[in-house]
Structures are given as structure tokens and as C-alpha cells.
C-alpha positions, 0 to 999 in steps of 0.5 A: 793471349789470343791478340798475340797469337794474331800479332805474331801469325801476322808477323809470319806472314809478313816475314815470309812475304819479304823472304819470297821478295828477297830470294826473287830479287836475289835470283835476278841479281845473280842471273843479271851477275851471271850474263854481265860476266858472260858480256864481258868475256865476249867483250873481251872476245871480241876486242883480241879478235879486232886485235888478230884483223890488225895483225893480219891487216898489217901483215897484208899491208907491209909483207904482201902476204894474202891473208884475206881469208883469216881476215874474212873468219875474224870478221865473221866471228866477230860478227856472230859474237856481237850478235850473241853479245846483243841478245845477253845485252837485251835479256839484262835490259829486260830484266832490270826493266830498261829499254835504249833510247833510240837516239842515243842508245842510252839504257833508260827505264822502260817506261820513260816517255823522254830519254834522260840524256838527250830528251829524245821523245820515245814511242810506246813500247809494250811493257815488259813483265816480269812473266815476258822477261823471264819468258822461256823461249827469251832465256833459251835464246840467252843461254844459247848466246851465251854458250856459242860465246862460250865455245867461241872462247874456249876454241880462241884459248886452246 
């Protein structure tokens, strides 16, 4: 019984190493799920915002009406919602370990020396662990983007 009792703690082992593996593939999944919704919330954001300029931009245009300074807001809205949607962008890129080729701006993996789309050559960048992607200051700054879009909606809908 003894080679048993070694054959099945080994499969213990085993098991609970790939139940860890999958719950932290998990975590990553859900969190890159998580700040993909909140990209496309501000995506949507943004583009009702552009949407909002052209009306006003319209109504300067063929009413005369002076509505700069609603454009000018619009305009610096969309600004901060782009910036907030840049940090969340680079926070999934981390964390599914993909940089954007400065060329083309195409997500390739971190560690490509060439991009797969244009053949651009890349320099060296430092590697991102997985200690640097989940970093606490670099996922504070995410969740402060991803509140400000948030607030940034509400105030749109109400």
C-alpha cells in the first residue's frame, strides 16, 4: 500500500498545483473581462460625446448660435475619457502580456523583436512580470480611470 499512498499524495499535489494555475488564469480572465467592459462603456462614451460636438458644431454653423463653450466642455471631456480609456487599454495589454507596435499600433506579444503586421523592427523594452502587471500603484491608476469613466457616464445619463 505504501507505493499507493506515494502515487496518490503525488496526485494531490498535482491537482492542487493546477487548481492554483487555474484559479489565477481565472482572476486574470475576469479582470481583463472586467476593464474590456469598462473600455467599451467609455468607447461608447466617447463616440455620443463626438456626436453631441456635431450637433452643436451644426448648430453654430447653419443657425449662428454661439455654442463654443459646450463645444470647448465636449471637447475636454472627450479628451479626459480617452486618456482614462489609454490607461485601461494598457493595464489589459500588461496583463495579457502585449505591447503596440509603434508602427502600426498593432497589439503584438511583449516579446516579439519584429511586429507580426508590418515587420516593423521593435526596440527592447523591459519584460513585464507578472509581479510589474499586477503592481499596486498600476492597478490603483486603473481603477481610478475606470471610476472617473464611470462617473463620467452616469453624469451623461442622468
Amino acid at each position: 500500500m505504501g507505493k499507493f499512498d506515494e502515487i496518490f499524495d503525488d496526485v494531490v499535489v498535482n491537482a492542487k498545483a493546477a487548481a492554483a494555475v487555474v484559479s489565477k488564469k481565472a482572476s486574470t480572465v475576469y479582470d481583463t473581462s472586467k476593464h474590456k467592459i469598462t473600455a467599451a462603456e467609455i468607447r461608447g462614451e466617447i463616440n455620443k460625446k463626438l456626436r453631441d460636438i456635431g450637433k452643436y458644431t451644426y448648430k453654430k454653423e447653419v443657425f449662428g448660435v454661439d455654442t463654443s463653450a459646450e463645444i470647448a466642455q465636449l471637447v475636454a471631456d472627450v479628451k479626459e475619457l480617452k486618456e482614462n480609456l489609454d490607461i485601461i487599454n494598457a493595464h489589459i495589454d500588461s496583463v495579457k502580456n502585449q505591447k503596440k507596435c509603434p508602427q502600426c499600433e498593432a497589439k503584438i506579444p511583449r516579446n516579439s523583436i519584429y511586429c507580426n503586421i508590418c515587420g516593423a523592427k521593435l526596440e527592447d523594452d523591459e519584460p513585464v512580470t507578472a509581479e510589474k502587471a499586477e503592481a499596486p500603484a498600476a492597478v490603483q491608476t486603473v481603477e481610478e480611470a475606470a471610476d472617473a469613466a464611470a462617473e463620467a457616464v452616469t453624469e451623461t445619463a442622468e
